[in-house]
N, C-alpha and C positions, 0 to 999 in steps of 0.2 A: 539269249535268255528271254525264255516268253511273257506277257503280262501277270499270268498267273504265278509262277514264280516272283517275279516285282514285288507284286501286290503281298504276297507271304514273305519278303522281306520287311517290306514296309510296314508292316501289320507287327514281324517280332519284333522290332527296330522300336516300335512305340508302346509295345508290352516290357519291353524290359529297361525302356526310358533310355534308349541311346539316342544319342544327335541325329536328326533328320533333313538338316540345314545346309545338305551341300550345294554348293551353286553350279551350278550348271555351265562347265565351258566351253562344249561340245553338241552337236546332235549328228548322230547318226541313223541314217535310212537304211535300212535293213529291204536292202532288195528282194532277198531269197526269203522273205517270210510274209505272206499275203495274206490280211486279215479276213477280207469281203470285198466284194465286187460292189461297184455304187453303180446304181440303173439309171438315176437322174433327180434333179435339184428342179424342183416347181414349187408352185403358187396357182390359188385361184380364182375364178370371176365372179364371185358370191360379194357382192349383190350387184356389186358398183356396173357389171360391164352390160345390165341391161340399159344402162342408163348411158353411159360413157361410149358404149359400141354406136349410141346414134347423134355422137356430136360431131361438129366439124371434122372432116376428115385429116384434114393437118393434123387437131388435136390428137385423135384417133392415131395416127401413124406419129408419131412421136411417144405415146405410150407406148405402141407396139417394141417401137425403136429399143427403148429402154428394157424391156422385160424380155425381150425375144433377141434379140440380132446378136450375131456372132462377127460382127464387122468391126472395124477400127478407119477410126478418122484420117486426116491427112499426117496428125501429130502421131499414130499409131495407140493413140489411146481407144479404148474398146466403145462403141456409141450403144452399147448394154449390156444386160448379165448372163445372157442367153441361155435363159430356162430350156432345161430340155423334157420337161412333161408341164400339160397345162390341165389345169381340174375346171373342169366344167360341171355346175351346177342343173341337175335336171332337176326342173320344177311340177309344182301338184298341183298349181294350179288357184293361188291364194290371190292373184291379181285377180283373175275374174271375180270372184267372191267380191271386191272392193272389202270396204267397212265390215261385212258380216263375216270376214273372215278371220276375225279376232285377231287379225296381225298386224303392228306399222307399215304405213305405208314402201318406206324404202327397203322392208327384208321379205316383202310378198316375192311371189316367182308365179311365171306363167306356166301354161301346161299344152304341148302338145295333142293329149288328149284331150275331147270336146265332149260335153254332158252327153250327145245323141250317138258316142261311139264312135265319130269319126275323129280324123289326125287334121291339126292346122299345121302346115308345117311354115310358117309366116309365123308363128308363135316365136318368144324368146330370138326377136333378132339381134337386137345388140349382142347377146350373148354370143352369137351365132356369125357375128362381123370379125368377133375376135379370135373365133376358130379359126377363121380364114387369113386371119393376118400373123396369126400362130406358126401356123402352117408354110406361110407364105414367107416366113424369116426363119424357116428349118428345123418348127420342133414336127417333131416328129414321133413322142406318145401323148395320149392323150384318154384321161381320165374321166368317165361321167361318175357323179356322185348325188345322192338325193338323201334329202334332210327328211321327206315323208313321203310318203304312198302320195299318188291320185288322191284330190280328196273325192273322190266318184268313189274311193274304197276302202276310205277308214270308215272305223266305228263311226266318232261322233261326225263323220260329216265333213272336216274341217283337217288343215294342214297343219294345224298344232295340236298337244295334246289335252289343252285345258277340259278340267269337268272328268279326268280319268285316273288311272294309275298307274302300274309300273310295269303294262305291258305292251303289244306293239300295237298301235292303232291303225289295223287293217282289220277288215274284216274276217271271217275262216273259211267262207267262201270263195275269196277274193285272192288268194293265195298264186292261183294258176292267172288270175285275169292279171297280176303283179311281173310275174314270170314276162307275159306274151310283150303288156306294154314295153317292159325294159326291152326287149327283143328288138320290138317296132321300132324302136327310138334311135337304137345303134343300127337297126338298117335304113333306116331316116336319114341320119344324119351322114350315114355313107353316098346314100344317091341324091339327098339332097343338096349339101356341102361339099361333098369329098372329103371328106374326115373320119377315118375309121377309130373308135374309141376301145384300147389295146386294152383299157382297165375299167369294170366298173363298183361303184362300192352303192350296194343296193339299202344299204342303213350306217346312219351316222351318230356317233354317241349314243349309242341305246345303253349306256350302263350308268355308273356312276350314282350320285345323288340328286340330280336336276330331273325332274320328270316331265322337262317341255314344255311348261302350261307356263300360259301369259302369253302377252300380246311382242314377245319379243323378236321370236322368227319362228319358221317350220321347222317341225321337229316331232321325234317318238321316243319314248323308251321301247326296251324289247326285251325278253330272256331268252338264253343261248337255247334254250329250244325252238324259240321263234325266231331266233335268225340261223339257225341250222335249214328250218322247214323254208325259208325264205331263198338261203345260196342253195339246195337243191332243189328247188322248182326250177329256178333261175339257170342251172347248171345244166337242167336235161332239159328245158326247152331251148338253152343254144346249143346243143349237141344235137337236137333235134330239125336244128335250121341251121347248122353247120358252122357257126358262130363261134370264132374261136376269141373271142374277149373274154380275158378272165377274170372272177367273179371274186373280190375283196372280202375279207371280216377283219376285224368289223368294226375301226375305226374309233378305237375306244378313247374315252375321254380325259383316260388320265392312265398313265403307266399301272398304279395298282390295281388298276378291275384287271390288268390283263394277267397280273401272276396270283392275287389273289381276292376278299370279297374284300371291298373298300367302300364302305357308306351305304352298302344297298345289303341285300338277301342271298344266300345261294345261287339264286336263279340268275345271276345278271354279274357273277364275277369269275374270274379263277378262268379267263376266256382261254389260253393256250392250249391248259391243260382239257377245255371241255371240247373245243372245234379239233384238238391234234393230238389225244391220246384216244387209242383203239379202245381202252377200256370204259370211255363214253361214250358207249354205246347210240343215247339219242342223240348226240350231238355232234358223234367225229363225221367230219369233211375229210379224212383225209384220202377218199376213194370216192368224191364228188365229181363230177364232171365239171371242168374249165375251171376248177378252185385249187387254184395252187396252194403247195405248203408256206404258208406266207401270211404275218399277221400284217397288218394297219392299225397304228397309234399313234394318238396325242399327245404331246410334251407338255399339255398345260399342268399346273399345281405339282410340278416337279422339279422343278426350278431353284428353289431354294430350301432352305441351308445348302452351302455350298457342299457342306458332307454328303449331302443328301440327295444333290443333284448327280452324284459320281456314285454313291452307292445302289441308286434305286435302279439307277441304268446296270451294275453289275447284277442286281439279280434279276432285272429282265433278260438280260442276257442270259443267264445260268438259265432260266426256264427254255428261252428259246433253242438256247444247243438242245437242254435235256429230248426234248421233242421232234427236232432236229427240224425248227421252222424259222424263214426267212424275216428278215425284218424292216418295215417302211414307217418313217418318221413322217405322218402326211397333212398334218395341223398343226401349227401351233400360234401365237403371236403373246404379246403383252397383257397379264389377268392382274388383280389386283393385290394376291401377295407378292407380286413381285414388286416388294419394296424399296430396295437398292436404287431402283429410277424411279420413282413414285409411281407407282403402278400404270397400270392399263388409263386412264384419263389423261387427255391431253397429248395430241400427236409431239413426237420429237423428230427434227431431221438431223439431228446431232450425233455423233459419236458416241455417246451415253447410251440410248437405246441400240446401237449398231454394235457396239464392243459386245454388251449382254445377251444380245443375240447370236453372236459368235462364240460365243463361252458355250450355249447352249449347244451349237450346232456342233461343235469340237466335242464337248462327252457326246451327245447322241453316236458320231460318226465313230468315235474312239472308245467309247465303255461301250455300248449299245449295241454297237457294230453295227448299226442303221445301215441297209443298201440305200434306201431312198429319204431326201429331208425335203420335206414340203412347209414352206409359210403359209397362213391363212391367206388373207387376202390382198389380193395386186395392190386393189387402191382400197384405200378408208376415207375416213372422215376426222374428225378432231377426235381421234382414239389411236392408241400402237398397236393397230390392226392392220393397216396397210405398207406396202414398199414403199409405195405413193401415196401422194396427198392433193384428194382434190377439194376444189374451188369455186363457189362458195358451198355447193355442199354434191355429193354424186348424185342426187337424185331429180336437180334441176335440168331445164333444157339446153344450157350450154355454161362453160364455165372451164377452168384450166385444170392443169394436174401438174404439180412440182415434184422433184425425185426427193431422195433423202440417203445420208450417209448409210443408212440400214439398206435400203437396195442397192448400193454398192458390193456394201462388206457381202452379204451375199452374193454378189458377183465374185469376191475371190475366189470361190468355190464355185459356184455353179457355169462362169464364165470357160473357167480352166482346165477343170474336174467335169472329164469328159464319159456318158454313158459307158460302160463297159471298162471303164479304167478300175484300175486294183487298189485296196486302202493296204500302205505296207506301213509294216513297223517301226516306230520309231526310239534308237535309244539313247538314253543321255548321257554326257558323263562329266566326272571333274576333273582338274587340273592334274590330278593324280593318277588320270587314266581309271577310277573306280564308276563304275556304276550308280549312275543318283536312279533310285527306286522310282516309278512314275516320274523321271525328270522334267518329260514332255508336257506336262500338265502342273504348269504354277496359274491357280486361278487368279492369284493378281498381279501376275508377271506373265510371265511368257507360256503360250502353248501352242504346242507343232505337230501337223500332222502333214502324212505324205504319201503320193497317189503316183502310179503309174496306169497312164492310159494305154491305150489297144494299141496307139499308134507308136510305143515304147518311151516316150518323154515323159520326164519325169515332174511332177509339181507338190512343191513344198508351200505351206500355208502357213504363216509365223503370224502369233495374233501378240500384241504389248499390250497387255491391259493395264500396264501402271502409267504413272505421270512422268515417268523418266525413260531415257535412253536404255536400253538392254543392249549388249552385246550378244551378236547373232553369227555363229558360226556353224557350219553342216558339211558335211560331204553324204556320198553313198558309200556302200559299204563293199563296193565292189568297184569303185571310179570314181577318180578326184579330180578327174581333168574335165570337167564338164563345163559348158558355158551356161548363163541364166539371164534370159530375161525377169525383171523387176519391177510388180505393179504393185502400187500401194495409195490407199483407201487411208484417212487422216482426217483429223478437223481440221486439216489448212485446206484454206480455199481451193476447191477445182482439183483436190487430190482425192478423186473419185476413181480409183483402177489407172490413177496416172502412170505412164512408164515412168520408172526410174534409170537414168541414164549411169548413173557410177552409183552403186552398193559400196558402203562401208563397214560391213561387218557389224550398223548398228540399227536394230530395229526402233524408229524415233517415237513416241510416246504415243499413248491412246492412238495404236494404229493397227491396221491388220494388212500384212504384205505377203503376196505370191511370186516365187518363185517357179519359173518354166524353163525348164531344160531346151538347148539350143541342137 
């Protein structure tokens, strides 16, 4: 029985006021039914890693450790989460400016390009120490992303949008000169690093209701005509230099600009339908060169009500099949309606913020059907923006960096949940052998999803969001005789992806535990 059917149970079940309360005594993995292929679980180095790439290298390689490495200790517990895409931040160029560039000092970014047209490639090295130590622990894509043009080629001059409106600050001239730098930068970064960048998203957030201005970070709005005219400059000048990185849209800032208009104009919502139906004429990509059929978007102000957090994701979905486009989850972290932990102020390394971000990543991966889930940023500062938390602040010249239960619980997933693995079915049922409608999904109890990788093992992700003991029982749907290893992520000390030696059939409270086929 597929979701869509569930979901039309569930739906007459609460139309015609029958019980909806069955308990769930079972789950069952449905082998034979494969929702979406998942590409990869990352994070990125906005802003912390130009800072952080040039501290101590112990420091340095212990961050790596954590975020990157697919090893395990002498105990067999894993020594990180092993991101398998790393977003790299390409910058416009707001540090040189200093002070006149109307931005804080710790969210400037450097710029390869130089006012007189030449390339510094000594620019942005911290950033550029982390590629290599990326690399160096096995990830293997990698994503450039940019929050504004050159400021050599926006209108006003500058990496932010202040003093303008709601559209993209670049010049119209500048269009082709936008194209070549991106070009240069991925062939830069090839012969300079060794890092070839599989992905790049050439505009970030251009929709929404924030139009960039302030001294907060780099940033533009855009309307889907100008980020059409942007991914085809982009697209035929690496088809033109043989560049096969391919070109994202468009990163939008909140699920509704992408299915329809949300706080803004025509001009800047309803993205699916404008970049991946033929009958938008100015606007379809979908016979663009290097632009695959494949949105990018932000999970922020989606979140909650919890109805809402499961519904918005089904009708992004419904838009994405209709169109028949792929889907990447490539931002998100802690905002301020997310009230439930008090919002976005005040780092947490506790369980509270790590459950709730699992709750997230479970509908993304499950209503959404997200191939890809990206967190904001590696490390932060005293905000639920980073995995990590440094010390005393990132943008000093030396200082530590602590982990947190949140870069854990994301390690269920990303550690185990391997590129190219498959997200299958999962169904529930009760004592009575019946079918509980969405069983797999109790947002304050228990929810289970389950993946087969490339290499056929199988991994079940069991998240307890309540305070008590759940009883936890599974099989596949095709074999019961399977062995499992058991890592589990807890607010008890040091149960960070700890193995678990004997499974009891009970998932123990505020925990999130994986499951790996032997």
């Amino acid at each position: 029985m597929n979701r869509i059917v569930l979901t039309l149970i569930l739906e007459l079940n609460v139309c015609l006021g029958l019980a909806t309360s069955q308990e769930v005594a079972r789950y069952v993995v449905r082998t034979g039914l494969v929702c979406q292929t998942i590409d990869n679980f990352g994070a990125s180095d906005a802003w912390s890693m130009r800072f952080i790439g040039e501290w101590d290298e112990k420091e340095q390689r212990q961050v790596a450790d954590w975020l990157f490495s697919c090893e395990n200790d002498e105990t067999g517990k894993p020594k990180g989460i092993g991101l398998s895409i790393w977003r790299f931040n390409i910058g416009a160029g707001s540090v040189e400016q200093g002070d006149s560039s109307q931005i804080n000092f710790g969210t400037r970014t450097e710029c390869f390009l130089q006012a007189d047209d030449t390339y510094n490639w000594d620019k942005q090295r911290g950033q550029r120490n982390f590629l290599r130590l990326a690399r160096e622990r096995g990830v293997n894509q990698f994503l450039g992303f940019l929050n504004s043009p050159p400021v050599y080629f926006t209108q006003n001059g500058l990496a932010t949008n202040t003093g303008r409106g709601g559209t993209y600050n670049l010049r119209p001239e500048c269009y082709d000169d936008y194209a070549a730098f991106l070009a240069n930068v991925v062939e830069g970064l090839e012969k300079h690093d060794g890092v070839h960048l599989d992905y790049l998203s050439p505009i970030n957030e251009p929709d929404g209701h924030w139009n960039w201005t302030g001294p907060k970070q780099e940033g533009s709005p855009a309307t889907n005509r100008e980020i059409a005219h942007v991914a085809r400059c982009v697209g035929e000048e690496f088809k033109k230099r043989n560049i096969d990185t391919k070109v994202l849209v468009n990163e939008s800032s909140d699920y509704r600009c992408m299915t329809s208009i949300h706080m803004t104009d025509w001009q800047r919502g309803s993205s699916i339908r404008s970049f991946f139906c033929p009958d938008s004429v100015d606007t379809y990509l979908g016979n663009t060169p290097n632009v695959p059929a494949m949105m990018a978007g932000h999970s922020y102000w989606t979140n909650t009500p919890l109805s809402f957090l499961r519904d918005c994701r089904i009708q992004l979905n419904d838009s994405l099949r209709k169109y028949g486009v792929k889907f990447w989850q490539t931002e998100t972290c802690i905002m301020s309606n997310d009230e439930e932990i008090g919002g976005g102020g005040g780092y947490d390394r506790t369980m509270k913020t790590a459950l709730y971000v699992a709750r997230i990543i479970h509908h993304d991966l499950v209503y959404a059907n997200a191939s890809a889930w990206q967190w904001w940023r590696a490390i932060g500062g005293d905000y639920k923006d980073g995995l990590l938390r440094a010390y005393p602040d990132t943008s000093v010249p030396e200082g530590k960096v602590v982990d947190s239960k949140l870069l854990w619980v994301l390690g269920n997933y990303s550690r185990f949940v391997c590129p190219g693995a498959v997200r299958l079915e999962v169904a529930a049922y009760d004592e009575k052998n019946s079918v509980v409608p969405e069983g797999e999904t109790d947002v304050d109890g228990v929810m289970c999803s389950a993946y087969r990788n490339a290499d056929g093992k199988y991994v079940v992700v069991a998240i307890n969001y309540s305070a008590e003991d759940k009883p936890f029982n599974f099989s596949l749907s095709d074999d019961n005789s399977s062995s499992w290893k058991v890592y589990r992520t807890s607010d008890v000390e040091g149960e960070d992806l700890k193995p678990v030696s004997k499974f009891d059939n009970v998932l123990t409270p505020r925990s999130v535990t994986t499951f790996v086929s032997e």
